[in-house]
N, C-alpha and C positions, 0 to 999 in steps of 0.2 A: 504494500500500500504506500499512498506516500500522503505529505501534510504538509503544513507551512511550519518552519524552523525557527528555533529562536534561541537557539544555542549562545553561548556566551564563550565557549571555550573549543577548540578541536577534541572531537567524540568519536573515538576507535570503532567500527563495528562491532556488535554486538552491546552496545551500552545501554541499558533499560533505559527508558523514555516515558514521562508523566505530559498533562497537558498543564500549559500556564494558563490558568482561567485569567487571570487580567490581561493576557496579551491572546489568547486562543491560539498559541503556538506550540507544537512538542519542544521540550527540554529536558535535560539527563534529568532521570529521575534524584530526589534530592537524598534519598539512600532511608528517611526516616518517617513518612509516610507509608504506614500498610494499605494495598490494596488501591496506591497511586498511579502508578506505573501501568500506562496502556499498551507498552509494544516494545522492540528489541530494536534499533540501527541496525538494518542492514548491508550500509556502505559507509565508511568512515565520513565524518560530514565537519564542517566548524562554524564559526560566526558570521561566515559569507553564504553557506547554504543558505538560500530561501527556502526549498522545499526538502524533507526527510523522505528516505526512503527505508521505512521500516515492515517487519513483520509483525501483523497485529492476531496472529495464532501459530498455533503451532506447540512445540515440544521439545523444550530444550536442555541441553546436559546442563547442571548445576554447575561445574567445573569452567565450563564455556564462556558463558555471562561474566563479561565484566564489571562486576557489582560496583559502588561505591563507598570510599573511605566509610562514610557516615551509617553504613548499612554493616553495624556491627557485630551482630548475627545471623547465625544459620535461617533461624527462625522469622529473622524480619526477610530477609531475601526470600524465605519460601512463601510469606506471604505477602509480598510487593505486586505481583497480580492477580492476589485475588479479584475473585468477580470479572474477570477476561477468559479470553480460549486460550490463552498461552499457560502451559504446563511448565511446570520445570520437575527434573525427574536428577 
């Protein structure tokens, strides 16, 4: 899928992605929100992307995800999508 970007920093593939309700733009997930997190980067993107191009389902290795400093457990990372079709296993 893809969306309008609003990245603040360059974002490796595979970096979880939340929506910024004040700007309606995808942005790295903030690591500390459960159940934020709508989709996965697909292609490495930065501050100049206007549009992301991510996976918004799918099943992915836990090992894979590039999670975030701020996402300081297991258990927050397993549940950072909840309520999406994205797994992590």
């Amino acid at each position: 899928a893809t969306a309008p970007g609003g990245l603040s920093a360059k974002a490796p593939a595979m970096t979880p992605l939340m929506l910024d309700t004040s700007t309606r733009k995808l942005v790295a997930w903030d690591g500390t929100t459960d159940g934020a997190a709508v989709g996965i980067l697909a292609v490495a993107a930065d501050q100049t992307s206007t549009t992301l191009t991510f996976y918004k389902s799918g099943t992915f290795r836990y090992e894979d995800v590039l999670w975030p400093e701020a996402a300081s457990d297991e258990t927050k990372k397993r549940t950072a999508f909840a309520g999406t079709a994205i797994s992590i296993v």
